[in-house]
SERO-4910 file (N, C-alpha, C, O; in steps of 0.05 Angstrom, whole numbers):
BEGIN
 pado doro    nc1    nc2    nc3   cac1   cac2   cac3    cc1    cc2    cc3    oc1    oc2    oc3
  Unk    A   -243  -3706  -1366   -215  -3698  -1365   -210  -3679  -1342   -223  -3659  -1339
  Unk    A   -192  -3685  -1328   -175  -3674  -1308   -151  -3669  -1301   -134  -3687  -1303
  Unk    A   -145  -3642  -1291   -106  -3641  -1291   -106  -3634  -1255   -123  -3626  -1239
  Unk    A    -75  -3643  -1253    -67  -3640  -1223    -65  -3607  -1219    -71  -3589  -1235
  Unk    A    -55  -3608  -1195    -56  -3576  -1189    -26  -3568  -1199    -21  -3544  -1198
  Unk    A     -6  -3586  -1210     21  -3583  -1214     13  -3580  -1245     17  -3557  -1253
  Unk    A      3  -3596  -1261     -6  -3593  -1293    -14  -3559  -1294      0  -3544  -1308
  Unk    A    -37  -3549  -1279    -44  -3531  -1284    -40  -3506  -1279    -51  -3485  -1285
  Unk    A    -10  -3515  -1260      2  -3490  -1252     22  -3480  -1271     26  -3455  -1273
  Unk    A     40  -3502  -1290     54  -3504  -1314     38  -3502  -1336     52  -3496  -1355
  Unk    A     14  -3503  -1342      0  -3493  -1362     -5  -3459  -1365     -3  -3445  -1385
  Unk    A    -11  -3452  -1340    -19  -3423  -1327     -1  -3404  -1318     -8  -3381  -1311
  Unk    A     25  -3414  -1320     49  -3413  -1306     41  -3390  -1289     40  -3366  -1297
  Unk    A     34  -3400  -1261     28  -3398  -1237     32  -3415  -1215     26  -3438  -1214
  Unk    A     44  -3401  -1197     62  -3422  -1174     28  -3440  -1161      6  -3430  -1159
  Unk    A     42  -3476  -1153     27  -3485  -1141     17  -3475  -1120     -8  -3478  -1118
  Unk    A     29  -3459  -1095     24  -3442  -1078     -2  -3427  -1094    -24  -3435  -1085
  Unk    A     -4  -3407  -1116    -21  -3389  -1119    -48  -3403  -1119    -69  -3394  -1111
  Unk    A    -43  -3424  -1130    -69  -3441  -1128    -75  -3451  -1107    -98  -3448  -1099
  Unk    A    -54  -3469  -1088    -77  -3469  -1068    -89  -3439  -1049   -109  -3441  -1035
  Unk    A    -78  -3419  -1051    -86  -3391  -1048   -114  -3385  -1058   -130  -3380  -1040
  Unk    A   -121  -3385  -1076   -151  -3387  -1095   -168  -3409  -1081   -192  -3405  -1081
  Unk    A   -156  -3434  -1068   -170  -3452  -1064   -182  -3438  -1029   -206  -3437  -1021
  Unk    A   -162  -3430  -1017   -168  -3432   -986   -186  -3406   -990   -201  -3406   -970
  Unk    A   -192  -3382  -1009   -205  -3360  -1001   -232  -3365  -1029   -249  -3348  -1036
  Unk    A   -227  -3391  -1039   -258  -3397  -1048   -262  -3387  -1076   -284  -3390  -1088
  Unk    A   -233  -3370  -1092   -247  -3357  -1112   -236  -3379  -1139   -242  -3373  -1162
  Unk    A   -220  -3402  -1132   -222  -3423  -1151   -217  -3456  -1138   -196  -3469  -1138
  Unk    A   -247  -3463  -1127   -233  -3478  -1124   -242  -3515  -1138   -265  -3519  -1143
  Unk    A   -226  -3531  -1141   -227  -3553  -1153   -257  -3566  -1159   -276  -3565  -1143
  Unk    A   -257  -3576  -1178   -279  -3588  -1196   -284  -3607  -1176   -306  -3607  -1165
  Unk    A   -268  -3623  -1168   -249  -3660  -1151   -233  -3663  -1141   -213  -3649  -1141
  Unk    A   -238  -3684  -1128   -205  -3699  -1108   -204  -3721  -1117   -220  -3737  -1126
  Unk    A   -179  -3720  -1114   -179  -3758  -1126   -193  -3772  -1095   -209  -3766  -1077
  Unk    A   -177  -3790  -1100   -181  -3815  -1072   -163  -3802  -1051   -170  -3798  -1028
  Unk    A   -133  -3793  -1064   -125  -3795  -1038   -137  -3753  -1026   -136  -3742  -1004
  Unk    A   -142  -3746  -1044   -152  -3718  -1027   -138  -3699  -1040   -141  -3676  -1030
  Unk    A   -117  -3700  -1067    -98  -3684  -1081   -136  -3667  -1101   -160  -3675  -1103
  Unk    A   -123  -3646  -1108   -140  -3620  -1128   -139  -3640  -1155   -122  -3657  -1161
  Unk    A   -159  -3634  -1167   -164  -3641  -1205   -180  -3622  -1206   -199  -3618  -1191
  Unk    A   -170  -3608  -1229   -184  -3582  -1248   -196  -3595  -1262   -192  -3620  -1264
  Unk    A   -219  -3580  -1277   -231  -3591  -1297   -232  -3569  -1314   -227  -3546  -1306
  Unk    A   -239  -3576  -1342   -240  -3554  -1363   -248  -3526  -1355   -236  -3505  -1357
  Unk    A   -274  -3532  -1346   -286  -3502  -1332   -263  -3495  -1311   -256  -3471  -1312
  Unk    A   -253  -3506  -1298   -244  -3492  -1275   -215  -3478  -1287   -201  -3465  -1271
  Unk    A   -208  -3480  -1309   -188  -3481  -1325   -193  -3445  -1339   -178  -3425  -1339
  Unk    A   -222  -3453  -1349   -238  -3422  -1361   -239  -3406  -1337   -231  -3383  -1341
  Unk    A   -246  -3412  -1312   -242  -3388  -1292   -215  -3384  -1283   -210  -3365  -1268
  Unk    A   -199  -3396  -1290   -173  -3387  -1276   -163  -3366  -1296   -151  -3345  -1290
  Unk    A   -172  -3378  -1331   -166  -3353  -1340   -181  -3337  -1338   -188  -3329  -1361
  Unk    A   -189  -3329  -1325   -217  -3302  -1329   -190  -3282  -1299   -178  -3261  -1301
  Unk    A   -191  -3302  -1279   -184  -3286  -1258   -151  -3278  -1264   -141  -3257  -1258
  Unk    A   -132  -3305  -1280   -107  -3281  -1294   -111  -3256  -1304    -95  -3237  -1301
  Unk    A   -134  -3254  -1315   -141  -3233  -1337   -139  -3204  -1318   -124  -3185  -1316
  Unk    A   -168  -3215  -1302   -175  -3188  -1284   -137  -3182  -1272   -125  -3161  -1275
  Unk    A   -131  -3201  -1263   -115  -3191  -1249    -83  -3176  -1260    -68  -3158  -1252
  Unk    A    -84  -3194  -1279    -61  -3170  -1300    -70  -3138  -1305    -54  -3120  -1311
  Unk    A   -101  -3133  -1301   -103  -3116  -1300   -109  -3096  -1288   -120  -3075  -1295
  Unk    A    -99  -3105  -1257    -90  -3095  -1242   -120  -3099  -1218   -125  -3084  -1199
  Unk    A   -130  -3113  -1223   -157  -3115  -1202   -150  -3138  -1174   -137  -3159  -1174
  Unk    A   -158  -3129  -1160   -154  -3149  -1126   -166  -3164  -1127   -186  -3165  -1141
  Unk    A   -157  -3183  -1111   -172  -3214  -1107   -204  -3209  -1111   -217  -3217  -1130
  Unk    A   -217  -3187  -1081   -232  -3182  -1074   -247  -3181  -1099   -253  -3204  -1107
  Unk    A   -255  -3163  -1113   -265  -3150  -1140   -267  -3173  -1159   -288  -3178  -1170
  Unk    A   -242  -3188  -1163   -243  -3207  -1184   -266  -3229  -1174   -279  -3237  -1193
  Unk    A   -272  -3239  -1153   -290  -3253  -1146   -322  -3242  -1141   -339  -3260  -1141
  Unk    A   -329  -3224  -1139   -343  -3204  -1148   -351  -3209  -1176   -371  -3222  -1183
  Unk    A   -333  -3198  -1193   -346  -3200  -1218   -349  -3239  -1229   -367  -3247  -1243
  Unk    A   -336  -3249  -1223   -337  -3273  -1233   -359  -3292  -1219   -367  -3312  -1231
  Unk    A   -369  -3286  -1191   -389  -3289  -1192   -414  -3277  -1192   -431  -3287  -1176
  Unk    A   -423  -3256  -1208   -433  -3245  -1211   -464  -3256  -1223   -469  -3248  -1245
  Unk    A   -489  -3274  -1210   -513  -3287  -1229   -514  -3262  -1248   -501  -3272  -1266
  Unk    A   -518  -3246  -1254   -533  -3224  -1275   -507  -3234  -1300   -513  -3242  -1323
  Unk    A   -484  -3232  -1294   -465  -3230  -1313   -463  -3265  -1335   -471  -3287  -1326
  Unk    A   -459  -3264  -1347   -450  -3284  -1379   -426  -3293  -1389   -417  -3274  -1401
  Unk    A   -419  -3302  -1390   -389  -3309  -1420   -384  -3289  -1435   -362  -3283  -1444
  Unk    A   -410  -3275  -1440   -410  -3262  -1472   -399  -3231  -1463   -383  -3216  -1474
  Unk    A   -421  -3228  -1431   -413  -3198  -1412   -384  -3194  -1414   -369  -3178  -1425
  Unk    A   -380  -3218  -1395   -345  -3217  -1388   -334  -3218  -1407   -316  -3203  -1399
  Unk    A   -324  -3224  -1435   -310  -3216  -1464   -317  -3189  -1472   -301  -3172  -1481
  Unk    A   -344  -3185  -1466   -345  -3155  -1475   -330  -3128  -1454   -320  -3107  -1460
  Unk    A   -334  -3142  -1432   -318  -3127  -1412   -289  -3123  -1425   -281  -3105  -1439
  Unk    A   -274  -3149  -1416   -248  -3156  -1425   -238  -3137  -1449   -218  -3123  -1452
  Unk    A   -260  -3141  -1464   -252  -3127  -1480   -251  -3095  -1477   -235  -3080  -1488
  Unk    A   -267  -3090  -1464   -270  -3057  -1466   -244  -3043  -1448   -234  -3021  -1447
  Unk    A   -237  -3069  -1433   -207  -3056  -1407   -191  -3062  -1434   -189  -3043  -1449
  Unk    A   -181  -3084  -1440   -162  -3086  -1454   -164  -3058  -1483   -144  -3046  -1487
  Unk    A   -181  -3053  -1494   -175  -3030  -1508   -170  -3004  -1490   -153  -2987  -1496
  Unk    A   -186  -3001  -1466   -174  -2976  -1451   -141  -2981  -1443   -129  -2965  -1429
  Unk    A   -133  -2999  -1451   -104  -3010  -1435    -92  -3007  -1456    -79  -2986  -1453
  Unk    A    -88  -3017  -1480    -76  -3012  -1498    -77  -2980  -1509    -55  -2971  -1517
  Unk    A    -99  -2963  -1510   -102  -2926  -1510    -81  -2924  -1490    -60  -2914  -1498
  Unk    A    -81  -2932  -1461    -69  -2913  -1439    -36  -2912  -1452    -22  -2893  -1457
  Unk    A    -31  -2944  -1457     -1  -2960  -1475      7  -2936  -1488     25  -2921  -1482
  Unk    A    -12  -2935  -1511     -3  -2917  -1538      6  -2894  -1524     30  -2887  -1528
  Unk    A     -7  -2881  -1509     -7  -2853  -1499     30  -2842  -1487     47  -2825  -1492
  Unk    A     24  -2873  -1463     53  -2871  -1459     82  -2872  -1479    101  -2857  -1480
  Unk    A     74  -2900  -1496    100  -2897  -1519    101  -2865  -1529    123  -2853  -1531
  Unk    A     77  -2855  -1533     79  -2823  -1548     97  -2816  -1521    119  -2826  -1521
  Unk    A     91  -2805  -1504    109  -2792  -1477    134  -2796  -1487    151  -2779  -1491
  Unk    A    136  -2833  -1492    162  -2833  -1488    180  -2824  -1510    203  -2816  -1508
  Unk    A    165  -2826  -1528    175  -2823  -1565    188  -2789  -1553    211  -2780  -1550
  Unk    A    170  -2780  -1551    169  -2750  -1544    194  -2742  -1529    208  -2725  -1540
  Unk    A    202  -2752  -1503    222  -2747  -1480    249  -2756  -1506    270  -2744  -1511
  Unk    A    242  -2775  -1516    270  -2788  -1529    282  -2763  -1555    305  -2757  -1558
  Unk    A    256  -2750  -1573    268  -2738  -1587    284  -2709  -1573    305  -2696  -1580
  Unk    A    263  -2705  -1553    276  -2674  -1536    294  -2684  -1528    310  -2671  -1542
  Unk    A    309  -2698  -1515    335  -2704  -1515    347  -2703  -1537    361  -2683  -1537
  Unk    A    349  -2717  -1559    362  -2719  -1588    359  -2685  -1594    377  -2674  -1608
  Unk    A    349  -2677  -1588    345  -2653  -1607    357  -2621  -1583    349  -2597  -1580
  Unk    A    382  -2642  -1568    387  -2614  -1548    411  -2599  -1560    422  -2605  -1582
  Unk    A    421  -2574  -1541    438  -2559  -1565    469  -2574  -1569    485  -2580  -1551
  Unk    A    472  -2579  -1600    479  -2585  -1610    513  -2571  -1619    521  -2561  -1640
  Unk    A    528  -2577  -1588    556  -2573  -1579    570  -2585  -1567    561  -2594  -1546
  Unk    A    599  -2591  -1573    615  -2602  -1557    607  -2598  -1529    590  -2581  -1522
  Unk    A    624  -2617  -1508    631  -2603  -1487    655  -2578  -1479    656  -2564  -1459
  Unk    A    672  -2578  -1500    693  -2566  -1501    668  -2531  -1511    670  -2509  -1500
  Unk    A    650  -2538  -1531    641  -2512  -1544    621  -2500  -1524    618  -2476  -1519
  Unk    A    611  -2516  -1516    593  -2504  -1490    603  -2487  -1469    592  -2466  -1463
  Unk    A    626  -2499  -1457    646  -2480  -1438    651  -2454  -1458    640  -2433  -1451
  Unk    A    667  -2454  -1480    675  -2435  -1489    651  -2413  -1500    656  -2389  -1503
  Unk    A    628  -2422  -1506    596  -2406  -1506    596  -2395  -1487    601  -2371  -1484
  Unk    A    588  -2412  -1469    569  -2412  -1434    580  -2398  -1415    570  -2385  -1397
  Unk    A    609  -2404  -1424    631  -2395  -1396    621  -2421  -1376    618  -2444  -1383
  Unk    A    615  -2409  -1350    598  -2430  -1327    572  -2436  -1325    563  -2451  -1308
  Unk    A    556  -2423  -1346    540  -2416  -1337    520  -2440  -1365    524  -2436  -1389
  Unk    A    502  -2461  -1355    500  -2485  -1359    467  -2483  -1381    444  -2480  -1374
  Unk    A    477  -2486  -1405    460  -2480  -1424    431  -2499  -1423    411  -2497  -1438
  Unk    A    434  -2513  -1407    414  -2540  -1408    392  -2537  -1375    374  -2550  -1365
  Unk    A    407  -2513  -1368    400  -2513  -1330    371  -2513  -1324    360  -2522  -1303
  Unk    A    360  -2502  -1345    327  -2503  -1346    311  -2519  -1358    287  -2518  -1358
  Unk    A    336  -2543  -1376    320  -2558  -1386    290  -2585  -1377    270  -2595  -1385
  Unk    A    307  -2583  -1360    280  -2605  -1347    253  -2590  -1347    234  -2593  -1363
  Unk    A    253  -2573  -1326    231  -2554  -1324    223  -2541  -1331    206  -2527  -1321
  Unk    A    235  -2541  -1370    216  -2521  -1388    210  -2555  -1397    189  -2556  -1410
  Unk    A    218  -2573  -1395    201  -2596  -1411    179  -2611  -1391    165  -2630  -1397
  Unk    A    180  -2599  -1370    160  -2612  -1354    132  -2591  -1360    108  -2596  -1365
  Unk    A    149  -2561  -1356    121  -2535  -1360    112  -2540  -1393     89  -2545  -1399
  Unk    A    119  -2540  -1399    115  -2545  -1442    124  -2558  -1465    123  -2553  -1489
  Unk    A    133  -2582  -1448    145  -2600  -1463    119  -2616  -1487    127  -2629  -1506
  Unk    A     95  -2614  -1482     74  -2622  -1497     74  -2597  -1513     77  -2605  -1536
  Unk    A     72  -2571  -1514     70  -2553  -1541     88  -2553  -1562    109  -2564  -1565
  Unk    A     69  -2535  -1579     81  -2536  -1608    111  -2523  -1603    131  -2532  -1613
  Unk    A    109  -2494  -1580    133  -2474  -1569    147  -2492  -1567    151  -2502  -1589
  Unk    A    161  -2508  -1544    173  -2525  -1541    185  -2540  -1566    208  -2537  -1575
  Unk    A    167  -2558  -1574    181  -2574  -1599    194  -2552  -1625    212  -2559  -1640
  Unk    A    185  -2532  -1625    194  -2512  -1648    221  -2503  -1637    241  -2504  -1652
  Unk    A    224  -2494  -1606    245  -2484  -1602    272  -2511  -1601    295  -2509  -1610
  Unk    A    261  -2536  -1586    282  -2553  -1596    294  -2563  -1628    317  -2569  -1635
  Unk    A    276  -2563  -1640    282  -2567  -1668    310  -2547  -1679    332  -2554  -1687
  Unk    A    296  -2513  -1674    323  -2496  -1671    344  -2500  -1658    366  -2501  -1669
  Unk    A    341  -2504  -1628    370  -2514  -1621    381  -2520  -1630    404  -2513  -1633
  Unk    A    366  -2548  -1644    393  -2584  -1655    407  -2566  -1673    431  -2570  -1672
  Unk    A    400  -2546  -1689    412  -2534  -1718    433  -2515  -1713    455  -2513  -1725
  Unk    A    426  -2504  -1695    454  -2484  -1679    480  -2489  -1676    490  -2502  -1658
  Unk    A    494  -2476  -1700    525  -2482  -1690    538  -2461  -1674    527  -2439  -1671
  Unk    A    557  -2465  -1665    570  -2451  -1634    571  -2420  -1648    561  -2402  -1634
  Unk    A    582  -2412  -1673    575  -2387  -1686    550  -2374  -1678    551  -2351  -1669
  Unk    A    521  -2388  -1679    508  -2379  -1675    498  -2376  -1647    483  -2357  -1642
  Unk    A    509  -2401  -1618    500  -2384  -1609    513  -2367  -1595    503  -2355  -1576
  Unk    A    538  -2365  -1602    549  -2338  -1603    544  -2315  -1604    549  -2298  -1587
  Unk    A    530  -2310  -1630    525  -2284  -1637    493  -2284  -1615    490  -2263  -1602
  Unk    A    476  -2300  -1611    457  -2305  -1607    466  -2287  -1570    453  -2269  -1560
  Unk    A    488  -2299  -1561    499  -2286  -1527    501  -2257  -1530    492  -2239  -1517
  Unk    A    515  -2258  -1552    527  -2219  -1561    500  -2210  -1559    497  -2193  -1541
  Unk    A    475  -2216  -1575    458  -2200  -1580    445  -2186  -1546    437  -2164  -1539
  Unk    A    450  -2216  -1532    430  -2214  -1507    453  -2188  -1486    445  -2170  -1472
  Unk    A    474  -2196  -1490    489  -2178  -1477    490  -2152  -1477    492  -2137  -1457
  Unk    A    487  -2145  -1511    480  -2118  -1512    455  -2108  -1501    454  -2087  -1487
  Unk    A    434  -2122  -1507    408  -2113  -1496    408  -2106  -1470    394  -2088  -1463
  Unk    A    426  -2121  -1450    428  -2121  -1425    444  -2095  -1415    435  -2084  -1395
  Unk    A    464  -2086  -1427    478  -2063  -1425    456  -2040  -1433    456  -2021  -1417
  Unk    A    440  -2037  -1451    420  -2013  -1463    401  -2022  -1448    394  -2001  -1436
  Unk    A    388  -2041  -1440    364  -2037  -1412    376  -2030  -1380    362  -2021  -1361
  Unk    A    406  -2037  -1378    420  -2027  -1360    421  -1994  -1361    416  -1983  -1340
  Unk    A    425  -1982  -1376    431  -1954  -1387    407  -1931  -1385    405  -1908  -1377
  Unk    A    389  -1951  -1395    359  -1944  -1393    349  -1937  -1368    340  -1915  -1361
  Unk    A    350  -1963  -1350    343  -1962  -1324    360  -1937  -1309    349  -1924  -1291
  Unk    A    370  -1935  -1312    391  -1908  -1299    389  -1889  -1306    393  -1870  -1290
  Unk    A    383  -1885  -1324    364  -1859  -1337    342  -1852  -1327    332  -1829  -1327
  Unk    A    332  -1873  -1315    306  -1860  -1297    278  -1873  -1311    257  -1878  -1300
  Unk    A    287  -1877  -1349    264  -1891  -1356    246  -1912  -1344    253  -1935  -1342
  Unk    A    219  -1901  -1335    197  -1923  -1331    192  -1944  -1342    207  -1947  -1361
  Unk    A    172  -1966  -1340    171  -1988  -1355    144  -1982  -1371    140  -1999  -1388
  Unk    A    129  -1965  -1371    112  -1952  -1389    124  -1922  -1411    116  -1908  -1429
  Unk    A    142  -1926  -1400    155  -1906  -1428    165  -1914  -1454    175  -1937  -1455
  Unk    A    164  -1895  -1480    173  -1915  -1505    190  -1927  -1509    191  -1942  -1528
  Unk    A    216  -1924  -1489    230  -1928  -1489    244  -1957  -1478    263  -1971  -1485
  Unk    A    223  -1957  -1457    220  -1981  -1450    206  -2008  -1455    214  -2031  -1450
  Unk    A    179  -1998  -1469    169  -2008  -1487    181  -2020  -1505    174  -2042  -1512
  Unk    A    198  -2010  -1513    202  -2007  -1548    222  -2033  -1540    225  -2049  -1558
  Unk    A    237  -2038  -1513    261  -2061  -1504    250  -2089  -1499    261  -2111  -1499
  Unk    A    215  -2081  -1493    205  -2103  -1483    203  -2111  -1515    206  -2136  -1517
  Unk    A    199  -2098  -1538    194  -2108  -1563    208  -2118  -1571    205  -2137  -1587
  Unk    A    237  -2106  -1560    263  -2125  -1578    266  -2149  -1561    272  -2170  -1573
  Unk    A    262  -2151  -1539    268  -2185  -1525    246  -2202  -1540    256  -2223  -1548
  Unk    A    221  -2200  -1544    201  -2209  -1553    208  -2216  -1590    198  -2237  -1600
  Unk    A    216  -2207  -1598    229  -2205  -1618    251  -2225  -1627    253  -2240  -1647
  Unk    A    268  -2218  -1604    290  -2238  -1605    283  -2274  -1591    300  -2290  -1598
  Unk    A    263  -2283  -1576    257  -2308  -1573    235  -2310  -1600    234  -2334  -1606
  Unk    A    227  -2303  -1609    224  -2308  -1634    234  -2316  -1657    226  -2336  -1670
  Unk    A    259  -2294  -1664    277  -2307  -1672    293  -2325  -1679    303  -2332  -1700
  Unk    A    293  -2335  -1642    316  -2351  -1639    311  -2378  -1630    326  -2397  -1628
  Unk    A    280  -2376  -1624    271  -2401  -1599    241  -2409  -1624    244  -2423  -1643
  Unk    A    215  -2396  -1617    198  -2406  -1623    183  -2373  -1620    190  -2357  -1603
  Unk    A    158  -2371  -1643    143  -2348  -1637    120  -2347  -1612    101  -2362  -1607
  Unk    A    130  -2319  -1599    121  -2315  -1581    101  -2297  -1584    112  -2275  -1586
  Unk    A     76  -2293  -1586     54  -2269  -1577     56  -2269  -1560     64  -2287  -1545
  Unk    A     45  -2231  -1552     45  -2217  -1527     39  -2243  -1504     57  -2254  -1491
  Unk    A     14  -2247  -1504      4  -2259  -1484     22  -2285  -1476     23  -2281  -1452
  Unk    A     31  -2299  -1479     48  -2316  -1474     83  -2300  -1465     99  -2307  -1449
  Unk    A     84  -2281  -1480    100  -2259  -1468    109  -2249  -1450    132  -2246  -1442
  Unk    A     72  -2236  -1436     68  -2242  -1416     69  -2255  -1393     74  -2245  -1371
  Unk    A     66  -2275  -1398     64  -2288  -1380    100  -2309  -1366    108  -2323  -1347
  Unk    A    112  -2295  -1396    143  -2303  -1380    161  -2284  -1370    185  -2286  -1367
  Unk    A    140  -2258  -1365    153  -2237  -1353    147  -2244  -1326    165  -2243  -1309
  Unk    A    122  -2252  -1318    120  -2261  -1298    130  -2277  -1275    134  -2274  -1251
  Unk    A    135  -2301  -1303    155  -2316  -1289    181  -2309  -1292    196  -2329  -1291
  Unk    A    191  -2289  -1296    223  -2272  -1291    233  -2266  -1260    254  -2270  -1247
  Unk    A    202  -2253  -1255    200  -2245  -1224    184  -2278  -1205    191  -2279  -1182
  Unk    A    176  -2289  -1209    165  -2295  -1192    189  -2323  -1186    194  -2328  -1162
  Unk    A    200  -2337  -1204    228  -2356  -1206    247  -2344  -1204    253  -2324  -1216
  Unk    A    264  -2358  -1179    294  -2342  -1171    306  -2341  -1184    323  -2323  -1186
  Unk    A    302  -2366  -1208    329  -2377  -1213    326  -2358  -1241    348  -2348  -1248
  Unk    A    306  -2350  -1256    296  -2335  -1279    314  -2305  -1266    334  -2292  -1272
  Unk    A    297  -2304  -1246    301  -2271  -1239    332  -2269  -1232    340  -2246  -1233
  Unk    A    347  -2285  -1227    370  -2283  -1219    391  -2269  -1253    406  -2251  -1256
  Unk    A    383  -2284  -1266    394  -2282  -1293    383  -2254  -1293    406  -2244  -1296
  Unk    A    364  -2228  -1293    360  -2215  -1310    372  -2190  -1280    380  -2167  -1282
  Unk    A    370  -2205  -1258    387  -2182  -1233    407  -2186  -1232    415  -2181  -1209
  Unk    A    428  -2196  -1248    463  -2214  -1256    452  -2178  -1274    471  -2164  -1270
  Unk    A    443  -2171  -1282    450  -2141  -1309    446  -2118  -1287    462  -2099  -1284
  Unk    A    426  -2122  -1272    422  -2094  -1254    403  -2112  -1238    394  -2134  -1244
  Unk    A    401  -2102  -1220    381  -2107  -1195    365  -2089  -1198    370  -2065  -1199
  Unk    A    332  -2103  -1200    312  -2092  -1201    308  -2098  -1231    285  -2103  -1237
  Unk    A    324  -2099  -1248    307  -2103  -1279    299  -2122  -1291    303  -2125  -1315
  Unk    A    281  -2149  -1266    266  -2166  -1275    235  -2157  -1273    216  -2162  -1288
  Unk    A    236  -2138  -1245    207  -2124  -1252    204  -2103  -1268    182  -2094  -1276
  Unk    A    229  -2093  -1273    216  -2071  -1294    213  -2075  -1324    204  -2062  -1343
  Unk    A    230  -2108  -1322    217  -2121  -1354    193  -2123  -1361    181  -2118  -1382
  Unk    A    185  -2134  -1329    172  -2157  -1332    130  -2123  -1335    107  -2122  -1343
  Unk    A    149  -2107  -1322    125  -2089  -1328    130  -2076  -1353    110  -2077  -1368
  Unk    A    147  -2065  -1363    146  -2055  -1395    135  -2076  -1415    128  -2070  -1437
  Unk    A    135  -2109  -1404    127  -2132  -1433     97  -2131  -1424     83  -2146  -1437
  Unk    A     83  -2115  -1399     60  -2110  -1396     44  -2089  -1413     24  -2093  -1426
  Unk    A     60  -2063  -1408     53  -2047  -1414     52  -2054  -1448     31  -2048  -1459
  Unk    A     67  -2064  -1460     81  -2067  -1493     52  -2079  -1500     38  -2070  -1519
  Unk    A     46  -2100  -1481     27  -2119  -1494     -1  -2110  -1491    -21  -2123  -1497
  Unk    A     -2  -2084  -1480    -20  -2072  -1475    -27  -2055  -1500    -48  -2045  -1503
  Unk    A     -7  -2054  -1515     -8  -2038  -1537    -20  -2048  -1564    -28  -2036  -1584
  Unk    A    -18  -2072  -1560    -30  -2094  -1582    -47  -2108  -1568    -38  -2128  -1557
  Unk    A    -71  -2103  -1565    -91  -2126  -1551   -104  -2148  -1567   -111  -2170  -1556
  Unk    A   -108  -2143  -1590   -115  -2156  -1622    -90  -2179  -1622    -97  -2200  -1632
  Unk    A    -64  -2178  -1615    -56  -2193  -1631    -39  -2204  -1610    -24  -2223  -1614
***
């Protein structure tokens, strides 16, 4: 039994072109010719063409695929076990991604949960979502992250209302502070780095020092962070960002 190169390109559904392609560089070529000089596949030649779809759906070059397919050391039994072992690494990499995506789809679903009319009247101009990308790119895989979106979705404009008031005041009494002359190692200052720490807790997801830390850091070292906390006073992103040092210095245990 034998099929034309047109049979087996509609079986394989693969353009006649791709086949004679395989034929001119040797890595499939025909069992036979008829009389007048036309291709006939034969069963085997049928088994290697699927072998080289295979490799090549999964993503391997001509080059390589002929390589392994003619390989004397290699078997029927090798190449299934192969096949098999890509195709389960392919299907893991699969799963991994649907999670990504599962993931991106609920952080969206789960953003704060306001009109556009309520957002203006919250936000004023100032764009409640502006950091969203780039806190889901820096921590969009932690538990922080998913805990603090979960809170969002539940937030009604009441809250985060009161949630602005709170930050406002703080901003006026670390403004007050700072003018006073208080250091970022004094209790006083201390005691402010406790209440911000306190309040993303609260409001977002629990924060220990050390992670605390480390977003004092990024207060100063991001414009767009530091801009928000030098919009209260200029200069009191480093002197947060050194009192949530000093604070966390105070608890090293925990």
């Amino acid at each position: 039994m034998s099929y034309s190169v047109g049979q087996v390109a509609g079986y394989a559904g693969v353009t006649v072109r791709t086949l004679h392609h395989y034929d001119d560089i040797g890595l499939l070529v025909p069992s036979e010719r008829s009389h007048a000089g036309h291709r006939r596949y034969s069963d085997a030649d049928l088994d290697r063409l699927q072998q080289i779809l295979f490799y090549r759906e999964l993503g391997f070059p001509l080059e390589e695929v002929a390589v392994l397919l003619d390989d004397p050391e290699a078997d029927p039994r090798a190449h299934l076990r192969r096949q098999h072992e890509l195709l389960t690494a392919r299907i893991e990499k699969l799963r991994k991604m649907a999670a990504a995506v599962e993931h991106a789809m609920e952080a969206r679903r789960m953003g704060i949960n306001l009109t556009p009319e309520e957002r203006f009247e919250v936000f004023g101009d100032k764009d409640p979502e502006q950091y969203a990308e780039e806190a889901e790119a820096r921590w969009g895989g932690t538990e922080a992250y998913a805990e603090s979106q979960r809170r969002a979705a539940s937030y009604t404009k009441e809250d985060w209302q009161r949630m602005q008031a709170e930050v406002a005041d703080w901003g006026e009494r670390y403004d007050a502070l700072m003018a006073a002359g208080e250091p970022p190692t004094g209790e006083r200052a201390m005691a402010m780095a406790e209440e911000h720490r306190q309040h993303i807790c609260t409001w977002f997801y629990e924060c220990p020092y050390e992670l605390h830390q480390c977003l004092g850091e990024m207060y100063v070292s991001d414009e767009r962070f530091k801009a928000f906390y030098e919009a209260m006073r200029p200069g009191l992103a480093e002197h947060l960002r050194d009192a949530i040092t000093a604070n966390a210095a105070r608890h090293p245990s925990r």
